[in-house]
N, C-alpha and C positions, 0 to 999 in steps of 0.2 A: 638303685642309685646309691652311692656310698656314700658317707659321709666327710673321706678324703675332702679339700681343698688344693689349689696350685695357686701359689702368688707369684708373681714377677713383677720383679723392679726392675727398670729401662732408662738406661740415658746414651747419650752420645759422650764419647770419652776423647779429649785430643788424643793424639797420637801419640806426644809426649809424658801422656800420664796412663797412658795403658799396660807399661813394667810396673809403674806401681801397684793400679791398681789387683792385674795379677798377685802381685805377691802380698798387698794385702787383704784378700778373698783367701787366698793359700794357708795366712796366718790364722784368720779366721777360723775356719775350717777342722786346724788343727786342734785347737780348743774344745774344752768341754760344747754340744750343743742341746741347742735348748730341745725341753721334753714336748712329744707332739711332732717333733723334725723325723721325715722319713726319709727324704733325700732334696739336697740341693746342687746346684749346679750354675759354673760359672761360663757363660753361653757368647762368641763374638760373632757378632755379623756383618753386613756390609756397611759402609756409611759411615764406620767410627760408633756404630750401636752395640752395646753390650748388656745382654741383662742376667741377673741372678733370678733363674727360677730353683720354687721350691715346695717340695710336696710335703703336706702337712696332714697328719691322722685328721683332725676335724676343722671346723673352723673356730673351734674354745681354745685350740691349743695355739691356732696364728695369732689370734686376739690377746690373748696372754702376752704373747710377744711384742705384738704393735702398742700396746697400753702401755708399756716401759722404755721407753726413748733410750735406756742403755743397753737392753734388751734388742733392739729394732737395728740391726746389725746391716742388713742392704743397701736401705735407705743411708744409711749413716756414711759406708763405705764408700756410694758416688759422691756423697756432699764433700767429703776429706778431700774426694781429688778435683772439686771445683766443677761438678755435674749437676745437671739438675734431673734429683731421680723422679720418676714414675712410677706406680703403683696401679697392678690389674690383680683382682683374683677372680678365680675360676673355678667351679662346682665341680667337680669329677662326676659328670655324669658315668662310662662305662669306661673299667679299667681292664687290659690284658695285658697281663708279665709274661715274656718271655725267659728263654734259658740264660743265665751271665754269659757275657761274651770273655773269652781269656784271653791273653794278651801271652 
């Protein structure tokens, strides 16, 4: 078992605030990120549900993160656009990487 973590944040977004929020996840993003971030990713599904998952080296390095409210970037992000976020994390029990897909 690795010592990887995955959190996601989860809210339902109106329709009307789902340009925003795209573009500011995009701003985000572009930004220095926090140490411990392996990959995140901004996820829409059906219902108006959108969540940011993100994969974290361990769980010292998500904690780090969630302990500084200006730090804690997800969470922050649906509050801006009037959501109410959610919070799941997830052990990495067994990981396999495939080859990058190219575009």
């Amino acid at each position: 078992m690795s010592g990887r973590v995955l959190s996601e944040v989860s809210a339902v977004v109106a329709a009307e605030r789902e340009t925003e929020l795209v573009d500011s996840y995009r701003e985000l993003v572009a930004g220095p990120l926090p140490d411990g971030l392996i990959r995140t990713e901004l996820l829409r599904g059906p219902g108006g549900r959108w969540r940011v998952q993100s994969l974290w080296r361990d769980r010292i390095a998500l904690e780090a993160v969630r302990s500084n409210p200006r730090l804690a970037a997800a969470p922050r992000l649906f509050a801006m656009i009037g959501a109410e976020p959610e919070l799941t994390v997830f052990q990495v029990s067994v990981e396999q990487v495939g080859a990058p897909v190219l575009d």
